[in-house]
C-alpha positions, -999 to 999 in steps of 0.1 A, spaced: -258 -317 569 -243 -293 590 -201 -298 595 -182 -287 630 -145 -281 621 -123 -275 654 -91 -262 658 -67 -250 685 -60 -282 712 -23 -289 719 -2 -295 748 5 -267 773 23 -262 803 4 -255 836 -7 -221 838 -6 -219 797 -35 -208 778 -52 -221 749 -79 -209 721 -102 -233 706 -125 -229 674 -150 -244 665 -169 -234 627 -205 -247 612 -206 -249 574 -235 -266 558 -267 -242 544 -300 -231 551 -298 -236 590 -294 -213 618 -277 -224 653 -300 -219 681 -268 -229 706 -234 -235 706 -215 -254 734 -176 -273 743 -179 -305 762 -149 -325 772 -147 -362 779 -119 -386 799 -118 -416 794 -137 -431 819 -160 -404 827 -190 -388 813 -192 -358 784 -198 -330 804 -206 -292 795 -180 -270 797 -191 -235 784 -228 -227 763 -236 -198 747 -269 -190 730 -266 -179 694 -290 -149 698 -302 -122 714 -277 -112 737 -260 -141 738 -259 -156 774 -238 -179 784 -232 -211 806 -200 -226 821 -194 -254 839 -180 -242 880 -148 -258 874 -138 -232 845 -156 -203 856 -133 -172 859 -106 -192 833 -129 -200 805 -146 -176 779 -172 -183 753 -178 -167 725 -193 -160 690 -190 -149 654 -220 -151 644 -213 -145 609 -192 -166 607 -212 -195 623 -183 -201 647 -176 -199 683 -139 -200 704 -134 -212 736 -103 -191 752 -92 -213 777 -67 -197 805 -48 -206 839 -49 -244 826 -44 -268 848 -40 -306 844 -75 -311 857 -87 -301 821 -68 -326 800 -95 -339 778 -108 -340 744 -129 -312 736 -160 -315 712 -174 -285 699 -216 -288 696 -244 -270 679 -279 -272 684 -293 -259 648 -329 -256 632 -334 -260 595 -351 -237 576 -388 -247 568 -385 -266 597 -408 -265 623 -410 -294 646 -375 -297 661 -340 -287 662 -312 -313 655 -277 -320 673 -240 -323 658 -207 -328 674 -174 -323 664 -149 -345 657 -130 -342 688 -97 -323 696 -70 -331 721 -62 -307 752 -35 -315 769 -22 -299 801 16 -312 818 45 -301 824 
C-alpha cells in the first residue's frame, strides 16, 4: 500500500499564496506521475497541475492556473508541492494529491491512490 500525506491548505486572502505537499511512503514502488485535482461540491474532480516523475519531468496544468500554479518534485523524497499564487476565490476547493505508481516485479499495470483531501480556501 502506498500512503499520500498532504499538508499546506488554509484560508487566504485574495491575492495570498499557498504551498501544498503532498508525500508517498509505502515500499518497493516507484511513481510513474504525480498530480493535484480539486473538487466543489457539485462539480467534477478536475486536474489541476501533473508532473511526470522522470526524465525531465514535464509538467501539465489545468488553463485556469497556468502562470499562478507550479508543480514540482522531490524525488527522493517521493513528494511533490503545489505552490499556489495570486489566489483567487475561483480556486476554493479541496485539493487531493494523486500518484500513479508501479510495483516492483510488476509488470502488467500501474495502480492509482488519492489523498485524503485538504481544504483551500480563498475570501476575504
Amino acid at each position: 500500500q502506498v500512503q499520500l500525506v498532504e499538508s499546506g491548505g488554509g484560508l487566504v486572502q485574495p491575492g495570498g499564496s499557498l504551498r501544498l505537499s503532498c508525500a508517498a511512503s509505502g515500499s518497493d514502488f516507484n511513481i510513474n506521475t504525480m498530480a493535484w485535482y480539486r473538487q466543489t461540491p457539485g462539480k467534477a474532480r478536475e486536474l489541476v497541475a501533473q508532473i511526470i516523475s522522470t526524465g525531465s519531468g514535464s509538467t501539465n496544468y489545468a488553463d485556469s492556473v497556468k502562470g499562478r500554479f507550479t508543480i514540482s518534485r522531490d524525488n527522493a523524497k517521493n513528494t511533490v508541492y503545489l505552490q499556489m499564487n495570486s489566489l483567487k476565490p475561483e480556486d476554493t476547493a479541496v485539493y487531493y494529491c494523486n500518484a500513479n505508481v508501479r510495483y516492483y516485479g510488476e509488470y502488467l499495470g500501474s495502480f492509482e491512490y488519492w489523498g485524503q483531501g485538504t481544504q483551500v480556501t480563498v475570501s476575504s
